[in-house]
N, C-alpha and C positions, 0 to 999 in steps of 0.2 A: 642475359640470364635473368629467370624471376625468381623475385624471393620474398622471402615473407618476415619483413620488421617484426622484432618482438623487443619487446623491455622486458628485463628480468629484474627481478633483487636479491641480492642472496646477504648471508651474514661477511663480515668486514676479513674474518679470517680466510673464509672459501674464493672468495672472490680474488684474494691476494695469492690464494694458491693455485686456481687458473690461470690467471695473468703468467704465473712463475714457467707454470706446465704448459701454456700455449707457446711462451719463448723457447722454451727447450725445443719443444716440436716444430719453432720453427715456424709457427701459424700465428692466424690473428687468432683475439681472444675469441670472436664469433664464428671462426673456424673448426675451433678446437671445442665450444661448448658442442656444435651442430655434428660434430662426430663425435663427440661423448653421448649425445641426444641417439643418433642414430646406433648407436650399441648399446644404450641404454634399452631403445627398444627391441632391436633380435634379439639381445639377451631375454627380454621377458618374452617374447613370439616364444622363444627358443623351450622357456622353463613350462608355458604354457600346452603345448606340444610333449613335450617330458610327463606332464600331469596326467595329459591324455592316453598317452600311449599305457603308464603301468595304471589308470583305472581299466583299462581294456585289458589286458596283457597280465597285471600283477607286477607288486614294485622289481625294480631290478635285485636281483642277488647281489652279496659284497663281491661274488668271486668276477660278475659284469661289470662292477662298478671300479673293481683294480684295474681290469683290460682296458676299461676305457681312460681309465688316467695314464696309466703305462702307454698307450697309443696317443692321448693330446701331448705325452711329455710332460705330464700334472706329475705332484709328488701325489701321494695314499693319504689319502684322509682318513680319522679315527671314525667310527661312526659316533652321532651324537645321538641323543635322549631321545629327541623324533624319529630318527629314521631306526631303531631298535625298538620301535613298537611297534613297526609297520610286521 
């Protein structure tokens, strides 16, 4: 398998709470950063894609945005100050 060495540094706290989260999950620490990495990024693909679609479309209504929490199994979020100006 190829891979690609990286050196990271994070603060004294974060790094200690990796280490914590990579044993619960059972992985190494460079396991667990490299799938925190990897949903780091769909996440943002993902937000990106979302941007796109309501500049084309227009943003989603409250009553699409309950459906779809009710459907991931999310709780309802309040709306906040940005998304009440849209």
């Amino acid at each position: 398998m190829h891979v690609d060495r990286l050196s990271i540094t994070m603060e004294p706290k974060l790094g200690a709470a990796a280490r914590k989260a990579a044993k619960r999950a059972g992985m190494s620490v460079s396991a667990w950063i490299a799938e925190a990495t990897a949903d780091r990024i769909r996440n943002d693909a993902l937000g990106r894609a979302l941007d796109k679609f309501e500049a084309e479309e227009g943003p989603f209504s409250a009553a699409e945005l309950a459906a779809a929490s009710d459907r991931l199994g999310l709780p309802r979020q309040r709306p906040t100050k940005k998304s009440l100006r849209r």
